[in-house]
Structures are given as C-alpha cells and as structure tokens.
NUBADREN-540806 format. One record per residue (C-alpha): residue in one letter; x, y, z. Coordinates in nm, 3 decimals, padded with zeros to 5 digits. Layout:
! residues N
<residu A px X py Y pz Z>
...
This chain:
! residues 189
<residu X px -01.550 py 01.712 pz 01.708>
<residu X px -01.374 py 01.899 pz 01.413>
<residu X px -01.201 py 02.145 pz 01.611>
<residu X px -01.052 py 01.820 pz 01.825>
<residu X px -00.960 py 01.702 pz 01.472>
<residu X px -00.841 py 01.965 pz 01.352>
<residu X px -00.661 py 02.050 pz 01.671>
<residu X px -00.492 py 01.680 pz 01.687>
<residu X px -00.406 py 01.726 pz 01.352>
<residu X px -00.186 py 02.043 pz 01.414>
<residu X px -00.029 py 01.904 pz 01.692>
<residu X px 00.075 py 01.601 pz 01.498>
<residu X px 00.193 py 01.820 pz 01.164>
<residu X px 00.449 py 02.012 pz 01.423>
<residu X px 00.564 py 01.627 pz 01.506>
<residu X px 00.602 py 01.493 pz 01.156>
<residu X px 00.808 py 01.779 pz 01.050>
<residu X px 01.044 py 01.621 pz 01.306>
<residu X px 01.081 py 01.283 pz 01.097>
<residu X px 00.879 py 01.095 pz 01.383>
<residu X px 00.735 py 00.765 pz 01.219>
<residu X px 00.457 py 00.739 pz 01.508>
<residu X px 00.366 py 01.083 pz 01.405>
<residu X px 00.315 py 00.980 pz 01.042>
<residu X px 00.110 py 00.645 pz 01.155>
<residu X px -00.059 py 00.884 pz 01.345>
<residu X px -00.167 py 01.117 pz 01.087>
<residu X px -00.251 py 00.818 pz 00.843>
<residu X px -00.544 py 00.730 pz 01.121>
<residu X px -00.652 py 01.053 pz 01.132>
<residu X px -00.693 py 01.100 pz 00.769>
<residu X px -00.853 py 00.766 pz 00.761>
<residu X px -01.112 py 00.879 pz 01.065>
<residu X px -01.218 py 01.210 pz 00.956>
<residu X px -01.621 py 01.307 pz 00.946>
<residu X px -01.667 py 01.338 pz 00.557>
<residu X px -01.688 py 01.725 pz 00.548>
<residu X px -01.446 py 01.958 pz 00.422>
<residu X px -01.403 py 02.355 pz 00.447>
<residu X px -01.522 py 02.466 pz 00.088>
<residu X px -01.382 py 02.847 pz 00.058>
<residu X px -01.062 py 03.021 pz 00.221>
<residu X px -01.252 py 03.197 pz 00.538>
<residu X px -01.447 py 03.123 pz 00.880>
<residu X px -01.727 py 03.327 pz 00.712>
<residu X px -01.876 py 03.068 pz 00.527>
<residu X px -01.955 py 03.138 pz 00.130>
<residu X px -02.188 py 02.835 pz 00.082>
<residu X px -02.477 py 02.577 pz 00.224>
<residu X px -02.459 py 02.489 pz 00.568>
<residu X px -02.170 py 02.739 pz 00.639>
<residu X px -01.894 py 02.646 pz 00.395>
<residu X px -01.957 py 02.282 pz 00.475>
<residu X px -02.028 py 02.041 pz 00.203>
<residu X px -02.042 py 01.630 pz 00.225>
<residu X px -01.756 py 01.466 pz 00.043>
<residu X px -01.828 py 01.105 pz -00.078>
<residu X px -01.633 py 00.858 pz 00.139>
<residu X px -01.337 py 00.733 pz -00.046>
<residu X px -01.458 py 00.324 pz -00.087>
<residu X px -01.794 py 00.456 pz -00.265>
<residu X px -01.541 py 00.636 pz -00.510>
<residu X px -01.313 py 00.307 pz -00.563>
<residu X px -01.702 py 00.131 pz -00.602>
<residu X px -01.764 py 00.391 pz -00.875>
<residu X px -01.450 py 00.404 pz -01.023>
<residu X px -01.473 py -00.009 pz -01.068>
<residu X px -01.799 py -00.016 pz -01.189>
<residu X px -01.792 py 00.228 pz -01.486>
<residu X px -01.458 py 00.048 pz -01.604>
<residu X px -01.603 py -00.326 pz -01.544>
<residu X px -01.866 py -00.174 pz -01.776>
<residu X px -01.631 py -00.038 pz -02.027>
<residu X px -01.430 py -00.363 pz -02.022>
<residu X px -01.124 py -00.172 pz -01.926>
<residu X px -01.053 py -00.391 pz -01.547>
<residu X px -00.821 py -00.660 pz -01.582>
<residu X px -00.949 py -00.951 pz -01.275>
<residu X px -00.722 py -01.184 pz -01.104>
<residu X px -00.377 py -01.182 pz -00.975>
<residu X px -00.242 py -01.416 pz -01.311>
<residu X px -00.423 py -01.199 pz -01.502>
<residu X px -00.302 py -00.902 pz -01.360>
<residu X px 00.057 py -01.013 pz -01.403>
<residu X px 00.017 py -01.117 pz -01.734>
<residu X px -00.152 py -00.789 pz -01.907>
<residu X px 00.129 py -00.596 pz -01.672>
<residu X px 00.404 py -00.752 pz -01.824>
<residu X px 00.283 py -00.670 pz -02.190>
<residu X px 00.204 py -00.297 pz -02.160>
<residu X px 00.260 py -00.179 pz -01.811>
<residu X px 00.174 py 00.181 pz -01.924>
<residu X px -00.187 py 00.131 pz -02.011>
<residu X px -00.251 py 00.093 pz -01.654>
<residu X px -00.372 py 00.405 pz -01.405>
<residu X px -00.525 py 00.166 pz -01.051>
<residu X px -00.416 py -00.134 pz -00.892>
<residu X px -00.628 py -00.244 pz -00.668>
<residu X px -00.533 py -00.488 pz -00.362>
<residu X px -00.709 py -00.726 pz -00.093>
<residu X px -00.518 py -00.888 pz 00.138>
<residu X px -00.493 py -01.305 pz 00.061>
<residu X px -00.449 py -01.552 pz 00.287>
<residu X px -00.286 py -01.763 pz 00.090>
<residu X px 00.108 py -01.684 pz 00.155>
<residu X px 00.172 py -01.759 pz -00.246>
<residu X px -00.069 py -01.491 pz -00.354>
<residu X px 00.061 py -01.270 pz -00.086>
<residu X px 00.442 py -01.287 pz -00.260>
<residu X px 00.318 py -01.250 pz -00.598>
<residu X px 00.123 py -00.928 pz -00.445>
<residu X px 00.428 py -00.777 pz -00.311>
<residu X px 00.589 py -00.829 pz -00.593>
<residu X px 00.316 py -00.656 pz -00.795>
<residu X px 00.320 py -00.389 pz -00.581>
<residu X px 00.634 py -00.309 pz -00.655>
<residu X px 00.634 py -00.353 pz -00.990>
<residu X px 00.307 py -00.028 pz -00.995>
<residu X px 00.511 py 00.175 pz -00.767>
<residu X px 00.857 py 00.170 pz -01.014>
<residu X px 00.592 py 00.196 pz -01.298>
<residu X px 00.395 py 00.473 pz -01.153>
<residu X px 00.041 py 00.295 pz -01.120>
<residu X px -00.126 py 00.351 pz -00.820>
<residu X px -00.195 py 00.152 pz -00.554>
<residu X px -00.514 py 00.136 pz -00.399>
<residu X px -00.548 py -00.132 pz -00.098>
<residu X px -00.877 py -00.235 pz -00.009>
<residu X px -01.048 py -00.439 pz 00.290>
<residu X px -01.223 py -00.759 pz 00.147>
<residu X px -01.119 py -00.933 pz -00.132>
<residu X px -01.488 py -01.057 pz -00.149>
<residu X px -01.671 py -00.692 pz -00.178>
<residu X px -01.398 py -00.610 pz -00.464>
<residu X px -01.494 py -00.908 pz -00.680>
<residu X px -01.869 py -00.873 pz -00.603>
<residu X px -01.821 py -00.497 pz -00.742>
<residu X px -01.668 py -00.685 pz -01.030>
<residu X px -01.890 py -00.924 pz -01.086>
<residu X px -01.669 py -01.218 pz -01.108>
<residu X px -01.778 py -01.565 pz -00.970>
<residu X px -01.464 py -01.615 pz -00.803>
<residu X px -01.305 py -01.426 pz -00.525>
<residu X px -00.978 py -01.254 pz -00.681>
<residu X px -00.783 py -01.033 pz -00.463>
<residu X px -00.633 py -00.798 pz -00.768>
<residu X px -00.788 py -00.595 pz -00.998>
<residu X px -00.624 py -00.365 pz -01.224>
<residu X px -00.811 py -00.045 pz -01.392>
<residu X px -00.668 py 00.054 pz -01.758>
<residu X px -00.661 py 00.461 pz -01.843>
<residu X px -00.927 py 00.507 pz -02.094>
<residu X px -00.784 py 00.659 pz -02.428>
<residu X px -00.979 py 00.912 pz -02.701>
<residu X px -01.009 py 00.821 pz -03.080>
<residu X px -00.633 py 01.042 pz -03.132>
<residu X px -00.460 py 00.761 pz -02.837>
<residu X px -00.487 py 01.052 pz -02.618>
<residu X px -00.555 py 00.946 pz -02.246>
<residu X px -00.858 py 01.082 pz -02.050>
<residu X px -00.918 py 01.080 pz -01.702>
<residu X px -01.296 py 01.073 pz -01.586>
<residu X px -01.362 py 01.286 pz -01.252>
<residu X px -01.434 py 00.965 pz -01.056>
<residu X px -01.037 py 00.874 pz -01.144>
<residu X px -00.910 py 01.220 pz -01.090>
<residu X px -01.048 py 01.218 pz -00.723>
<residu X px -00.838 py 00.864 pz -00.664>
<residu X px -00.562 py 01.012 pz -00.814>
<residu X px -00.534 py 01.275 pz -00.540>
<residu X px -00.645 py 01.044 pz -00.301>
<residu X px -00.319 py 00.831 pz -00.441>
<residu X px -00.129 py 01.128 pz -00.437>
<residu X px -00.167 py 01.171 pz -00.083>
<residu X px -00.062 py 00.886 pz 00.050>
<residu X px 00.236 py 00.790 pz -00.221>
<residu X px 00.536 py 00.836 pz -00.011>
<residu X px 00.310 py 00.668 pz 00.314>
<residu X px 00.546 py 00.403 pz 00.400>
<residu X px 00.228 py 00.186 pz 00.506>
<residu X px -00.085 py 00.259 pz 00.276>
<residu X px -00.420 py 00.318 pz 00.446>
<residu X px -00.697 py 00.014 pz 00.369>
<residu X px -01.029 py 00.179 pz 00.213>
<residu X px -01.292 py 00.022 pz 00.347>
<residu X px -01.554 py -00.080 pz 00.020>
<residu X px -01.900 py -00.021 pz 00.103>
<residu X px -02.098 py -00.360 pz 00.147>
<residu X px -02.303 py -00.296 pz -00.171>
C-alpha cells in the first residue's frame, strides 16, 4: 500500500509541475489519506525500529494537544466575537486560528472575513471538521466554531514555540499556498 502511495504520488508531482489544479486537489487527498508512517533516515537500508519506520501522531490528535495545553495556560481566545475582537487589538500575538464550518450563513461571512484577515497577518489557519469536538476540547458550554491560539512569550517578551506548535507550523506550512485547505479531522475525545 505505500509503494501505491508513493507511486501515485510521483505520478501526480510530474502533473502539478504542469500547473494542473486537479493535480493539486489530487495531491491534497493524498496527503490527507496517507498511513501515519514516515521514512525516518535517507536509505532503503533501514537505520531504526521496524526498518526505518516510525508512527507519526495523526495531525487532529496534535491540534487536540496543541488546544489543550493553551486552554490550560489561558492563552485560546473562544468564539467568533471574541475572536474578532482580541484580533483587532493585537493581531500579532496570535500563532493558530482554528475553523469549523457554521451553518449559519452570518457566521460563515464573518469567517471568511477572518480568514483573510490571518492569512494578510500571517496566522495560520487550521480548518477543522466539527465545530462541536473543537469546543468540547475547549471546554466551553457553547458550541463556537473559532478558536484562536496566542504564541506564548518568555519573561524578556521573547516568543517560544512548544514542539506540539512547531509540528502545526509545518503542517501549516505545507498547505499555505493550497488554494483549498485540507479539514483535520479532531479525534472524538
């Protein structure tokens, strides 16, 4: 099954160097449907466990993690209002937006507009599946479809990134010039 992957995935590389937009889409699934392991190490010779395999965590139990430990440190802004509001004070304390999709054809203008607003400001954008599961994660009683994660900052105002950030940041990074942004799927719990 990862040599088909991997096989696919060569096939489609040769396409998207053409400009093809079904190409990209294409890839985007791909990325999105891939087994959890990774090649650790630059040969076929393997260099580790289980031949140079190792188990990556899926990307929603990051976002989960990430969430958590900054609803814990009080640094996640809830709520679409809220999110506006604390954005249009100091838009460069932020590092995460996160985004569920909202029925309600308001929310989903004020949304687009946010989204916007993180891209020209250089927060990332994380879409997720449920608006539900992210406010569960959160804690919050009611069932917000935004939720913003502020950098965390040392005693000299100097900004840290914990490891659980860094790996969404190159998740972020992957996908930042995607002209439609994969949905991570949040684990139930």
């Amino acid at each position: 099954m990862v040599i088909a992957t991997k096989i696919r995935t060569s096939s489609i590389s040769s396409a998207i160097e053409g400009g093809d937009i079904d190409a990209k889409l294409a890839n985007l699934f791909l990325d999105s449907t891939t087994t959890g392991k990774e090649n650790v190490g630059g040969g076929g010779g393997g260099g580790g466990v289980d031949g140079g395999m190792m188990m990556v965590e899926p990307i929603g139990a990051t976002v989960r993690r990430a969430l958590v430990a900054a609803s814990r440190e009080d640094r996640a802004i809830v709520g679409l209002s809220e999110s506006i509001n604390a954005l249009s004070k100091t838009p460069e304390d932020f590092l995460f937006c996160f985004l569920a999709a909202s029925g309600n054809p308001a929310n989903h203008m004020h949304q687009v507009l946010l989204e916007a607003f993180c891209f020209e400001h250089d927060i990332y954008i994380i879409k997720v599946d449920s608006a539900e599961k992210l406010s569960r994660m959160l804690g919050t009683p009611r069932v917000e479809s935004c939720a913003l994660l502020q950098k965390s900052w040392s005693e000299g105002r100097t900004e840290t990134i914990t490891d659980v950030e860094d790996q969404l940041v190159d998740y972020c990074e992957e996908h930042w010039e995607a002209p439609i942004k994969p949905i991570v799927k949040l684990p139930e719990k």
